[in-house]
C-alpha positions as CSV (number, residue, x, y, z in Angstrom):
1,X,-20.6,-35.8,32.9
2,X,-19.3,-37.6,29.6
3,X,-22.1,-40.0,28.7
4,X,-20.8,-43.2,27.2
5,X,-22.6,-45.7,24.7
6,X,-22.5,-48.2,27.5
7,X,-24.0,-45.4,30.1
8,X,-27.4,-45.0,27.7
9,X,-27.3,-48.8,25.8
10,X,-29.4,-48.9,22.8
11,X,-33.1,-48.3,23.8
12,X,-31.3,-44.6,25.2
13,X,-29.2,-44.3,22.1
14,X,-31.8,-45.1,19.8
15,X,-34.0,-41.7,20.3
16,X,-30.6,-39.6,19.9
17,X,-30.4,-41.1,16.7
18,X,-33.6,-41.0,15.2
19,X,-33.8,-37.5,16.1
20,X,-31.7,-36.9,12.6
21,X,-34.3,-38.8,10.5
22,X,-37.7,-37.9,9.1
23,X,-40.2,-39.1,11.4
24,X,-42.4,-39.8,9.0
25,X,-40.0,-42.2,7.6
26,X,-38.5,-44.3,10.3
27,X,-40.3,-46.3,13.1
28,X,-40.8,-49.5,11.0
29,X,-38.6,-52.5,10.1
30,X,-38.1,-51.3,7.0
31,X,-38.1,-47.6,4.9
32,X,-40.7,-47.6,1.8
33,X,-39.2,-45.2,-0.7
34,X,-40.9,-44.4,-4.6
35,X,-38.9,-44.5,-8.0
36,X,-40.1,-42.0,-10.9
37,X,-42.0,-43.8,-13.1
38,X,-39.5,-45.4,-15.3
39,X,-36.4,-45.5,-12.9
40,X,-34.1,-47.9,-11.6
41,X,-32.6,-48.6,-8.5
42,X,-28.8,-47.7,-7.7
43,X,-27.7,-49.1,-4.4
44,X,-24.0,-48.2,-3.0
45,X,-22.0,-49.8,0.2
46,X,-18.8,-48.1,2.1
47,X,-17.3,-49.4,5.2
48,X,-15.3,-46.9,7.2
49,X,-13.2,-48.5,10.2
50,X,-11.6,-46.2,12.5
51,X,-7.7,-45.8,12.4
52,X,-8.1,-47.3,9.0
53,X,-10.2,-44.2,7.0
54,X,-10.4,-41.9,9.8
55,X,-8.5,-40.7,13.3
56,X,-9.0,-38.7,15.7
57,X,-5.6,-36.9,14.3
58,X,-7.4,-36.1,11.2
59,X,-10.6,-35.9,11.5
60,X,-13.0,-35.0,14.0
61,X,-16.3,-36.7,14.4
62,X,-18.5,-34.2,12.0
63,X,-15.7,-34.3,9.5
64,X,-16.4,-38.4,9.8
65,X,-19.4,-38.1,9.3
66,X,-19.3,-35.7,6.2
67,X,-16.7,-38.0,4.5
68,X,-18.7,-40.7,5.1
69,X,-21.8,-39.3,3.3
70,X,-20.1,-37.7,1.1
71,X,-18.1,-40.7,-0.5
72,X,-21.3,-42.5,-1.2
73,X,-23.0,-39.9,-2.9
74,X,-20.0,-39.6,-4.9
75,X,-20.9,-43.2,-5.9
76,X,-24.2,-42.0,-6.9
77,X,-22.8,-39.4,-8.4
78,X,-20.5,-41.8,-10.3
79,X,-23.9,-43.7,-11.9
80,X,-25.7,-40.6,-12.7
81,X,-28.3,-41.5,-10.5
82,X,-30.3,-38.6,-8.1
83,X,-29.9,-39.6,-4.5
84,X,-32.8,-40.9,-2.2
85,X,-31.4,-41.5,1.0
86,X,-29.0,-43.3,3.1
87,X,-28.4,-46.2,6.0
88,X,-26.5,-45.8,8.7
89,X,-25.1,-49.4,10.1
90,X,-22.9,-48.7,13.4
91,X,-20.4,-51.2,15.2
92,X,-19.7,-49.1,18.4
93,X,-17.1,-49.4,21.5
94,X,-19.0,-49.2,24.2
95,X,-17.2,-46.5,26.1
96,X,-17.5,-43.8,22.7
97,X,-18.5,-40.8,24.0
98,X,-22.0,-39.8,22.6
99,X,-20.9,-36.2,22.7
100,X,-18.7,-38.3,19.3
101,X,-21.6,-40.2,18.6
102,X,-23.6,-37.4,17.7
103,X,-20.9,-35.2,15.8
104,X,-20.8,-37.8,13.6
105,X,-24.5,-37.5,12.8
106,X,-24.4,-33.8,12.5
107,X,-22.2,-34.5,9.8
108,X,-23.9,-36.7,8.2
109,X,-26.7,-34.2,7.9
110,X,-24.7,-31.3,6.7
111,X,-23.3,-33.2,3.9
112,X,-26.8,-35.2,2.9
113,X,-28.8,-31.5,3.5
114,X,-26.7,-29.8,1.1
115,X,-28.3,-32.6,-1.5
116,X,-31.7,-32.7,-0.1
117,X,-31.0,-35.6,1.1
118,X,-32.1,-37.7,4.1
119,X,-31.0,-40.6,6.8
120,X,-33.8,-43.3,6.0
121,X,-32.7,-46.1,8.4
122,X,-29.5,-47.9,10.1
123,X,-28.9,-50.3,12.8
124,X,-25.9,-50.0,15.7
125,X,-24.3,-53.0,17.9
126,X,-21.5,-53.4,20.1
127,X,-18.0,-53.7,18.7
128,X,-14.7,-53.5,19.8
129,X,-13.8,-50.8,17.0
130,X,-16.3,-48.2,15.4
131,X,-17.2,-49.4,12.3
132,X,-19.4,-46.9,10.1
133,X,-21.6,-49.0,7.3
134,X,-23.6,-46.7,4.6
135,X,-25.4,-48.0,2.0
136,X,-26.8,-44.9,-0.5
137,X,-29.6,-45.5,-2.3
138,X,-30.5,-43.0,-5.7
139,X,-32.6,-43.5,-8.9
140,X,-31.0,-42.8,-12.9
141,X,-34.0,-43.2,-15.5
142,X,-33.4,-46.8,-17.6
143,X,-30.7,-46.8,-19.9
144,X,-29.1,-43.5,-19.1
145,X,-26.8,-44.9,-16.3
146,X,-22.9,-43.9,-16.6
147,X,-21.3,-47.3,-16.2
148,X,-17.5,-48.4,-16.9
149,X,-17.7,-50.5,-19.6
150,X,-19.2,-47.6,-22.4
151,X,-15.7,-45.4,-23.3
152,X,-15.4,-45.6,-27.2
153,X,-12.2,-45.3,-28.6
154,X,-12.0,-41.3,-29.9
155,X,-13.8,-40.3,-26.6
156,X,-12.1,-37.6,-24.7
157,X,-11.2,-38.2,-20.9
158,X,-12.6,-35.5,-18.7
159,X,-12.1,-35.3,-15.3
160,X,-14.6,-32.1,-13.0
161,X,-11.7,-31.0,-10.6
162,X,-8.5,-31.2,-9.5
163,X,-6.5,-34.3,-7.7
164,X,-3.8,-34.6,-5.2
165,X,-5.5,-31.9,-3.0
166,X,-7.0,-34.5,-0.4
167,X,-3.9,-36.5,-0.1
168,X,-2.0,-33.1,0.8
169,X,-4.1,-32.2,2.8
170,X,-3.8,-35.6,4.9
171,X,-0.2,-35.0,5.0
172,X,-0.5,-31.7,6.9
173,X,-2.8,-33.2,8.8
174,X,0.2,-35.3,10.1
175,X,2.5,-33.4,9.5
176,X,1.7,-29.6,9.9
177,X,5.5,-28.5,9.7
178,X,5.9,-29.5,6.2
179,X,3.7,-26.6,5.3
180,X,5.8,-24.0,6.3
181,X,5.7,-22.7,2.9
182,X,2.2,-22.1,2.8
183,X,0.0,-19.6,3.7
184,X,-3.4,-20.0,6.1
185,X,-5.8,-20.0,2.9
186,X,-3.7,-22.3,0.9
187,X,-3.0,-24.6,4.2
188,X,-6.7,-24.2,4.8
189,X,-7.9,-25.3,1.1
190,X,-5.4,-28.5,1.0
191,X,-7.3,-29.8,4.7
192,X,-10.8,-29.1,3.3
193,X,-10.6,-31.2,0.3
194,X,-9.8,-34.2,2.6
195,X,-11.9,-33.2,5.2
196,X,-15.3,-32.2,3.5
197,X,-14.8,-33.4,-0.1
198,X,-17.8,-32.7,-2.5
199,X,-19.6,-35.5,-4.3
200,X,-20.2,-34.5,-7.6
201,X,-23.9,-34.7,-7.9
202,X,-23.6,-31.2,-9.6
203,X,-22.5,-32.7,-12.9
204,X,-25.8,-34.9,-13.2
205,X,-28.3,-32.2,-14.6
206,X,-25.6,-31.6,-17.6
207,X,-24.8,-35.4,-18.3
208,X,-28.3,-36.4,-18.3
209,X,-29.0,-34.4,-21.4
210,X,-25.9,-35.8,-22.4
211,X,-26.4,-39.5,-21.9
212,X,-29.9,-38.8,-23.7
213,X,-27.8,-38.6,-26.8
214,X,-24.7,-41.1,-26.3
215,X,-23.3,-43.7,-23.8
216,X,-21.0,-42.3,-20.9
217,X,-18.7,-44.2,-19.2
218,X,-17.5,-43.0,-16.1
219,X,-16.3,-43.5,-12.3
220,X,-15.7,-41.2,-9.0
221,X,-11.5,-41.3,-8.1
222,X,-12.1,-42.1,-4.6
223,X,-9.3,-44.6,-5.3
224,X,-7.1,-42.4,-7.2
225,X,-7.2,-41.1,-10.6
226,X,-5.3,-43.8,-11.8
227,X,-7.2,-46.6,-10.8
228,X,-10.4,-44.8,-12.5
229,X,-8.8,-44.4,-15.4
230,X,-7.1,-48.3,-15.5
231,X,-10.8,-49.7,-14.3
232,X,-13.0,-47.8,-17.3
233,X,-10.5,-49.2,-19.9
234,X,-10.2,-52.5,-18.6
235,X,-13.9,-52.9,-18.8
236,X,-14.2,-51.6,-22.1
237,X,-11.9,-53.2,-23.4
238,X,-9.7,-49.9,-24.6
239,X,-6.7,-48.1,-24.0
240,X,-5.9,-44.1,-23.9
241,X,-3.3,-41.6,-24.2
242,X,-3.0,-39.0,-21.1
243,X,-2.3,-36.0,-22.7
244,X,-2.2,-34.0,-19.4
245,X,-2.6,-33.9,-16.0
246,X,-3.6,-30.1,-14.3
247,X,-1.9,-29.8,-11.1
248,X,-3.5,-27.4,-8.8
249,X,-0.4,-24.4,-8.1
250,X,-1.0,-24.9,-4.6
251,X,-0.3,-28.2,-4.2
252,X,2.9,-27.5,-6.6
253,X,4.2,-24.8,-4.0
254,X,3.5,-27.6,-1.4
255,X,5.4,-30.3,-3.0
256,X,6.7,-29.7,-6.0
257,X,5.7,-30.8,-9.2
258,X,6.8,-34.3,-9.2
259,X,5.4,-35.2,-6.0
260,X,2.1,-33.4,-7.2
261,X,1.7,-35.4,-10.1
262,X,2.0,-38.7,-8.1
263,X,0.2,-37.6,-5.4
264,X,-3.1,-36.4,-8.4
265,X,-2.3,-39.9,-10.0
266,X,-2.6,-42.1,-6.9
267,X,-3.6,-39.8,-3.8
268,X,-7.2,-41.0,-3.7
269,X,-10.0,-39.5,-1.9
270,X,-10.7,-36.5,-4.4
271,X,-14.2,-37.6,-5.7
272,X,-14.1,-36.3,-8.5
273,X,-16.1,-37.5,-11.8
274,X,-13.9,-39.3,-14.6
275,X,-15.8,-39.5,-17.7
276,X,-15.4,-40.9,-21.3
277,X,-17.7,-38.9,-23.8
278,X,-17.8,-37.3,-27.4
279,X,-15.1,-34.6,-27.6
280,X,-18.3,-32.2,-28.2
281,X,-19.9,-33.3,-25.4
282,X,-16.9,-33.2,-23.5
283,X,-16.4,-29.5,-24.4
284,X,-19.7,-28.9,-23.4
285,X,-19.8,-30.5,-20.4
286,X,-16.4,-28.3,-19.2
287,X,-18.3,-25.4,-19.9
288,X,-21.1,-26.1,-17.2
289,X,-18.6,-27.8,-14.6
290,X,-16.1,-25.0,-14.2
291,X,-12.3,-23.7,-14.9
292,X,-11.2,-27.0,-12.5
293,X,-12.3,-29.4,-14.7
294,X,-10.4,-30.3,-18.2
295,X,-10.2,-33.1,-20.7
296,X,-7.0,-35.0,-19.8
297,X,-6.5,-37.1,-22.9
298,X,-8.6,-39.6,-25.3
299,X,-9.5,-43.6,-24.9
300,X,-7.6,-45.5,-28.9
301,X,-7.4,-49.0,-29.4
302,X,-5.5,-51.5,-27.3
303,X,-5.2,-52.4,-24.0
304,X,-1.9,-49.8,-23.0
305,X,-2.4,-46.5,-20.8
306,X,-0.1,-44.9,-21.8
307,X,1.1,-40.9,-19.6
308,X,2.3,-38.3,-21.5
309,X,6.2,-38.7,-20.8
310,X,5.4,-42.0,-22.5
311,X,5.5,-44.4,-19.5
312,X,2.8,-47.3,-19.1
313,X,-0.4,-46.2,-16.0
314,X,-0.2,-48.8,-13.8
315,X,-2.0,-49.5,-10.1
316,X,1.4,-50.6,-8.4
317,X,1.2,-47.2,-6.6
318,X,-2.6,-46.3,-6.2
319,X,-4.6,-47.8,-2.5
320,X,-5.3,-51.1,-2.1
321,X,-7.2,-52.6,0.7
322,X,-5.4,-55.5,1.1
């Protein structure tokens, strides 16, 4: 028998739940957490709505759940903050399947147990769409957070891995025919990156000795690479001059290179780190994060973004909510 939300209601759903929790942890109204001694607080908030950021075409309930993690560490990530924990608010139909219910949970936990991370609370009510609420919660040691507003004009532009690869990936999702041209591993690779994306928590040991020395100002490209780029010069008041873009050669067989360069400019969904940093530091900072990464160009004064074919960055393509 296919149990249902409705079949268990919430005092029977609750110990299925919990189950994916510390015990030591949960049980009480609230979670008490510590900060290191000298430590602030980073708190982060996504809202995933079904047949808006996931389907059952594209993803199934684990992947959910690892996206779902994942893009909030990412935002951790983006502050250079260490990750504490997570919430887990639910807006459930009440015939979901809780054979879903807990694939979404196991994926949850795969994602946060890569980054020793845990589930610390949540809530869950009846809706009539599943709604998915996280809020992350990480520490970054005071006045050595990466914010938006610190690029300095002569900063190089770095970015830890490629773009475009999640959007492809989306679109063979869809549409699995236009990848005749690709081979399993290549076909396979494009579907990961959307599926189980990596936050980028990896880059935090290296640009906290950075930050140590000099201001970073940075952002994850879950909204696309241009809109992290447009957002960190708009709050620092700069412009910049992108040099290049790397295109991974598996996305170029897929699409060609037009269509790649679009789809790495305004796919969204990569999480990937863009940071603004001393060319030295930016250097050194490749040499740690691997052959993906690369320094794409250099914030100069102004207010114009300007790509390397000489047209103006704009946000007219990139996602938008609303």
């Amino acid at each position: 028998m296919n149990l249902t939300v409705k079949d268990l209601g919430e005092q029977g759903l609750l110990p299925i739940l919990q189950k994916y929790c510390p015990a030591e942890i949960i049980g009480d109204d609230g979670a008490i957490l510590s900060l290191k001694e000298g430590y602030s607080l980073v708190v982060t908030t996504d809202v995933l709505v079904n047949n808006v950021h996931f389907s059952d075409i594209t993803t199934s309930p684990e992947d959910v759940g690892w996206r779902a993690a994942a893009a909030n560490l990412s935002d951790l990530a983006a502050m250079g903050a260490e990750p504490l924990g997570i919430t887990v608010g639910l807006a459930l139909t009440p015939d979901l399947a809780i054979d879903w219910l807990e694939g979404l949970y196991r994926g949850l936990s795969s994602c946060l147990q890569v980054y020793q991370t845990a589930i610390v609370g949540g809530d869950v009510c009846r809706a009539t769409e599943i709604n998915i609420s996280i809020t992350a919660l990480g520490q970054v040691a005071k006045n050595e957070e990466i914010r938006r507003f610190n690029a300095k004009v002569g900063d190089s532009i770095v970015i830890t891995g490629y773009h475009g690869l999640s959007r492809a990936g989306l679109e063979l999702l869809f549409h699995p025919e236009t990848g005749r041209n690709l081979n399993s591993a290549q076909k396979k690779r494009l579907i990961q990156a959307h599926q189980r994306p990596r936050p980028r928590l990896d880059c935090i040991p290296h640009l906290q000795k950075i930050v140590k020395q000099f201001p970073i100002a940075g952002m994850d490209s879950s909204d696309g690479l241009a809109d992290a780029i447009i957002q960190i010069c708009r709050c620092s008041g700069v412009g910049a001059e992108i040099e290049r873009i790397p295109l991974h050669p598996t996305l170029k067989e897929y699409v060609g290179a037009e269509k790649a360069l679009e789809w790495a400019l305004y796919g969204g969904e990569d999480f990937e780190l863009v940071l603004c940093l001393p060319p030295d530091s930016a250097r050194e900072l490749l040499e740690k994060v691997g052959e993906e990464g690369a320094i794409i160009g250099q914030i100069v004064p102004g207010k114009e973004i300007k790509l390397a074919d000489g047209r103006n960055l704009s946000l007219s393509s990139g996602f938008q909510h609303f």
